[in-house]
C-alpha positions in Angstrom: 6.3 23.2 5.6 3.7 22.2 7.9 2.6 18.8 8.9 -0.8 17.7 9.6 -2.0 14.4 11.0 -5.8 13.4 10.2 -7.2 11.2 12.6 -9.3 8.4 12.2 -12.4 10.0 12.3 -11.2 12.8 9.5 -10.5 9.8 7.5 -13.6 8.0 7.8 -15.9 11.1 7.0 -13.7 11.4 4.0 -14.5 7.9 3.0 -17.9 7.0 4.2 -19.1 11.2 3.6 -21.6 10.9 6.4 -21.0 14.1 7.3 -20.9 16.1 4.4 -19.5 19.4 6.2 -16.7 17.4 8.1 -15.7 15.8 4.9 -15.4 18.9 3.3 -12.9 19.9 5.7 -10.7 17.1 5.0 -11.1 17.6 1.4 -9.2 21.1 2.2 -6.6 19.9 3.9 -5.7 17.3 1.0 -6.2 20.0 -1.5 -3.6 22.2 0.1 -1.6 18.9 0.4 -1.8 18.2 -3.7 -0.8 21.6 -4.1 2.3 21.4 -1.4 1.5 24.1 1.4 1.3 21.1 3.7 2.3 17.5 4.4 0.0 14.7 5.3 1.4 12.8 7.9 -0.7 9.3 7.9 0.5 7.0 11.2 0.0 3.3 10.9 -2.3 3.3 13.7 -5.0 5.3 11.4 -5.0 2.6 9.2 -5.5 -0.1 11.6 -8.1 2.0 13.7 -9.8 2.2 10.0 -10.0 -1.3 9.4 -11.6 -1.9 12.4 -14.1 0.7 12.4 -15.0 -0.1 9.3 -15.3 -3.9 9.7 -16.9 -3.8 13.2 -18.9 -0.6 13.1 -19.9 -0.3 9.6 -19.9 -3.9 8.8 -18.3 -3.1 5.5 -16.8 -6.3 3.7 -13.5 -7.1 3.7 -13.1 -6.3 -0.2 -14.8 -2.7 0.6 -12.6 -2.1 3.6 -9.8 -3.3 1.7 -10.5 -0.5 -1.4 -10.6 2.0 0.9 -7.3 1.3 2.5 -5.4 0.8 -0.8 -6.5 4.4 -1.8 -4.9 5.9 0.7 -2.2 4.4 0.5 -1.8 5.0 -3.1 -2.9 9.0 -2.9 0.3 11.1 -3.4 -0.7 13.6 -1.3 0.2 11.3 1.7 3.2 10.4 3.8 2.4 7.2 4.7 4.2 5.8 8.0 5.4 1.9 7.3 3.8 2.5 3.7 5.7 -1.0 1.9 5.1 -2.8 5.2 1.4 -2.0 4.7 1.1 -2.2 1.0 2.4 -5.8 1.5 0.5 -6.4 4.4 -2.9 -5.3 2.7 -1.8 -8.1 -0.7 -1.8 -10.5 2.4 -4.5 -9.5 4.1 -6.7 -10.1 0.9 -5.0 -13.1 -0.1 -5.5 -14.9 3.3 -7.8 -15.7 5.9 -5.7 -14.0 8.6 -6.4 -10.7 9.7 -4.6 -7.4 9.1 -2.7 -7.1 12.3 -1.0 -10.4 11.5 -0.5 -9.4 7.9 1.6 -6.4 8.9 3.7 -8.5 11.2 3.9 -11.5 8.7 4.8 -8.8 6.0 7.1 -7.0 8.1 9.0 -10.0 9.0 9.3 -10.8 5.1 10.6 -7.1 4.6 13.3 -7.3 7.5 14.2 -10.9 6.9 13.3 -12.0 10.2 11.7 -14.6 12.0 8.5 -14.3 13.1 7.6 -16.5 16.4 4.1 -17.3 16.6 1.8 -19.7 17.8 -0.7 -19.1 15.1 -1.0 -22.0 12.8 -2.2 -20.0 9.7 0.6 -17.6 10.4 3.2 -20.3 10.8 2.2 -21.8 7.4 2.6 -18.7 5.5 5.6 -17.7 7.2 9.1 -18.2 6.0 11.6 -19.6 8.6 8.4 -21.9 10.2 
């Protein structure tokens, strides 16, 4: 089967639909996903580079950017890279005040049963070990 990796643009025309006709295209690919001829590879990256974008660019709010991110981690149709990590990290992110980055790490640290060394106050009092 082949694999496909959308970038972070493909993803945010499929959320945002700002470009209808770019969209669209994405919508293809994900309908030849649902129906198996192809796999959609989604790297960890996209999902941070989306947050960002989204936040900085768009000035979305966190609750909207955080929507967004939990449906496509939830879709099916995708192989999400790290996908417990960041399901956990995104129930931190909206639970805290800290941001995502530090949410994967705080949540991957939980997952492996590590430490995680930080200087960061609001990490240190949400993490276990600290």
């Amino acid at each position: 089967m082949k694999s496909v990796i959308i970038d972070t643009n493909g993803f945010l025309r499929l959320l945002l639909d700002d470009i209808p006709h770019q969209a669209d295209q994405v919508e293809e690919l994900i309908k030849k996903a649902k129906k198996g001829h192809i796999k959609i590879i989604v790297p960890v990256i996209i999902l941070f580079e989306i947050n960002f974008i989204l936040g900085k660019y768009y000035s979305l709010e966190k609750k909207d950017i955080l929507e967004k991110l939990k449906a496509i981690i939830s879709a099916p149709c995708y192989s999400i890279e790290s996908k417990d990590v960041f399901s956990r990290a995104l129930a931190i992110f909206g639970n805290t005040n800290i941001d995502l980055v530090d949410s994967f790490l705080l949540s991957k640290a939980e997952i492996e049963e590590a430490e995680l060394f930080t200087f960061d106050r609001k990490i240190k009092n949400l993490s276990r070990g600290n």
